[in-house]
C-alpha positions in Angstrom: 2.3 12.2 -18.7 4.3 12.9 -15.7 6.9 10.5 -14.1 4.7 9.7 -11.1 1.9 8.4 -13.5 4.0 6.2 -15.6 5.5 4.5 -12.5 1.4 4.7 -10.7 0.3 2.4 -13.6 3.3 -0.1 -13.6 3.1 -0.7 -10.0 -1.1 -0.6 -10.6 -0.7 -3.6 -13.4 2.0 -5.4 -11.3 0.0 -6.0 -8.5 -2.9 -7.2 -11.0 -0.5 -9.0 -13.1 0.9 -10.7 -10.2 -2.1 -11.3 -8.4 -3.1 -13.1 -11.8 -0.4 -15.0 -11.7 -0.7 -16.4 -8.0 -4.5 -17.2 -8.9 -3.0 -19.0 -12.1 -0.4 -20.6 -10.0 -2.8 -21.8 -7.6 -5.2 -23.6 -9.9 -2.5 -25.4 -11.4 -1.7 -27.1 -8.2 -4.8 -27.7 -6.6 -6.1 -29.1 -10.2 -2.8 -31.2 -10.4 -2.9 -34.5 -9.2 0.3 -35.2 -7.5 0.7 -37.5 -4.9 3.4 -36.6 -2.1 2.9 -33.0 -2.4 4.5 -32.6 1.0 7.7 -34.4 -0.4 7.8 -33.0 -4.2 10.4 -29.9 -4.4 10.4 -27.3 -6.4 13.4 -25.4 -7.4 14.7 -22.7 -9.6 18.3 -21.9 -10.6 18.1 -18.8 -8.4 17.8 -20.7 -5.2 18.7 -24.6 -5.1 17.0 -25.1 -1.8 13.6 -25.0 -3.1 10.3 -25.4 -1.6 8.0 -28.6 -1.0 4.4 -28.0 -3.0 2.7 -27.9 0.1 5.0 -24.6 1.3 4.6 -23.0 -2.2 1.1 -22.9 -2.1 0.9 -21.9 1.3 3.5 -18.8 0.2 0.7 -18.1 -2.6 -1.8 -17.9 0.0 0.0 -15.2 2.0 -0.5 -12.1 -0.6 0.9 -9.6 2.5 4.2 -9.2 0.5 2.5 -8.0 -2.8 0.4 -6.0 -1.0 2.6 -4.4 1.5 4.8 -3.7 -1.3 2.6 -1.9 -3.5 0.6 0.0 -0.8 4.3 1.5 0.7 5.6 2.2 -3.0 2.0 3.9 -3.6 2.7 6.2 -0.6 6.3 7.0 -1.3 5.5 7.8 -4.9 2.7 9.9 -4.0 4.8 11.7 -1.0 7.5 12.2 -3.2 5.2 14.0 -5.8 4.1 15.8 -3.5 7.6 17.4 -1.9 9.2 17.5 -5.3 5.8 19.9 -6.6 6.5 21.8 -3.1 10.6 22.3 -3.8 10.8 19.7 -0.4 13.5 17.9 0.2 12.2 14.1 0.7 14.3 13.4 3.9 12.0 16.8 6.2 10.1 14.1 7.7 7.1 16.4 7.3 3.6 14.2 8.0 1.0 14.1 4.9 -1.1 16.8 7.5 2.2 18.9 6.4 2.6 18.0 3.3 -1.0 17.4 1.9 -2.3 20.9 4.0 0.8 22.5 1.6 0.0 21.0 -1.9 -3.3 21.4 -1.3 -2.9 25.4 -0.6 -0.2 25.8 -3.3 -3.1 24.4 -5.8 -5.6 26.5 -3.7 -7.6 23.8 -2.7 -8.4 22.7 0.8 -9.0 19.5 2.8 -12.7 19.5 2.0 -11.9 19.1 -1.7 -10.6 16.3 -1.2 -13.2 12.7 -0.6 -11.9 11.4 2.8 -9.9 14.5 3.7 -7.6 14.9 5.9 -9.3 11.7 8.0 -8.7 9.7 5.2 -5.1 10.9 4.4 -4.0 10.4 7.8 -5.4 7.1 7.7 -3.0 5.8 4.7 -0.4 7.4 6.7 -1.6 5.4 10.2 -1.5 2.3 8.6 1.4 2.9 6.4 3.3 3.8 9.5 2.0 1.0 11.4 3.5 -1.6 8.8 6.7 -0.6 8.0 7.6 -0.6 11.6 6.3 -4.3 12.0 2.8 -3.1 14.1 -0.3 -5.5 13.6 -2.2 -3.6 16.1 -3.3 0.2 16.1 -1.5 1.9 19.5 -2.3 4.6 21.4 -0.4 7.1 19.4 -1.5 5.9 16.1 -5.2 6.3 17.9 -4.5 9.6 19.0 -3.4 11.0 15.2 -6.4 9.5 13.7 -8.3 10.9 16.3 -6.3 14.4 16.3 -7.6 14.7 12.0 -11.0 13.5 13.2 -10.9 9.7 12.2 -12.1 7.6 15.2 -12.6 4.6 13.1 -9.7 2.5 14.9 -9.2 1.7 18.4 -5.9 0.8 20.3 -5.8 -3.2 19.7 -7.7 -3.0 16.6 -5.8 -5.4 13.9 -4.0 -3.8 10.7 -5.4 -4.9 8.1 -4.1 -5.0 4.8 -5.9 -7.1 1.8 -6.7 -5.8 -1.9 -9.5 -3.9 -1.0 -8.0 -1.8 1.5 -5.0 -1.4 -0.6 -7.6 -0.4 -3.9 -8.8 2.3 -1.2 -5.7 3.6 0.6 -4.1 4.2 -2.8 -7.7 5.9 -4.1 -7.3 8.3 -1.4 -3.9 9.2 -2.3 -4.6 9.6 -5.7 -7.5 11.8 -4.6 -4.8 14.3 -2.9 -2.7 14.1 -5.2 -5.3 15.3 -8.2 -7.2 17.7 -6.2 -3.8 19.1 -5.4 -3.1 20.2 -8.8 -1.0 16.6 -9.6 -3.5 15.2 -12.0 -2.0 13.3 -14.9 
């Protein structure tokens, strides 16, 4: 099994150990009865300051980090794949219209192999985009690329929006590219 698999399925059971784990986390606070929840601290040797109950379950609520995590690390390992199959160095800044059209071609496959095609693909890379640079909104150029590889599904002001099941479908479209393009494990 190739490198890119092995780290696909540790990142894959991370985010379901860890989103285990928060579930987990969860019930045993809302089932504990502790008064002063506001004014109990919890602490770990790491980090003396702590957090009150109240702001660790909040944090638990907010699963953006997990997510965000895993959808970015998805797309990097599946860009990097994808340039190291093609003999690309990682830092060509080529889009996944570049790089997908080329590891697509190289398997001789095209875009309509693929479920979502190019649409789809440049949809991961809209969004992925959009979040690393701190977006919540889709702009006009993100707009435009979509609607350049014939995705019109967002407008200019729609919100980003990143929970489990887009990230379940973002990284099924990138594994879809990456198997039709001859990177099957």
């Amino acid at each position: 099994m190739s490198d890119i698999w092995v780290r696909w399925g540790a990142l894959t059971k991370s985010l379901i150990s860890t989103r285990i784990a928060v579930e987990r986390e969860r019930a045993l606070w809302d089932d504990l009865e502790v008064t002063e929840k506001a004014e109990l601290r919890l602490r770990t040797p790491v980090r003396e300051a702590g957090l009150t109950v109240v702001d660790h379950v909040e944090a638990l609520d907010d699963e953006s980090t997990v997510l965000t995590a895993t959808f970015v690390l998805s797309y990097a390992l599946a860009e990097a794949a994808a340039l190291n199959r093609l003999g690309i160095d990682f830092r060509a800044g080529l889009g996944v219209e570049e790089w997908g059209t080329r590891l697509l071609l190289d398997a001789g496959r095209t875009w309509s192999d693929v479920p979502e095609g190019l649409s789809g693909a440049v949809e991961v890379a809209v969004v992925r985009n959009l979040i690393l640079h701190g977006q919540t909104e889709f702009d006009v150029q993100s707009c435009v690329r979509l609607a350049t590889a014939g995705n019109i599904s967002h407008a200019v002001g729609d919100p980003v929006v990143l929970d489990y099941a887009q990230v379940e479908l973002y990284r099924g479209r990138l594994l879809d590219l990456l198997t039709v393009g001859g990177l099957g494990d």
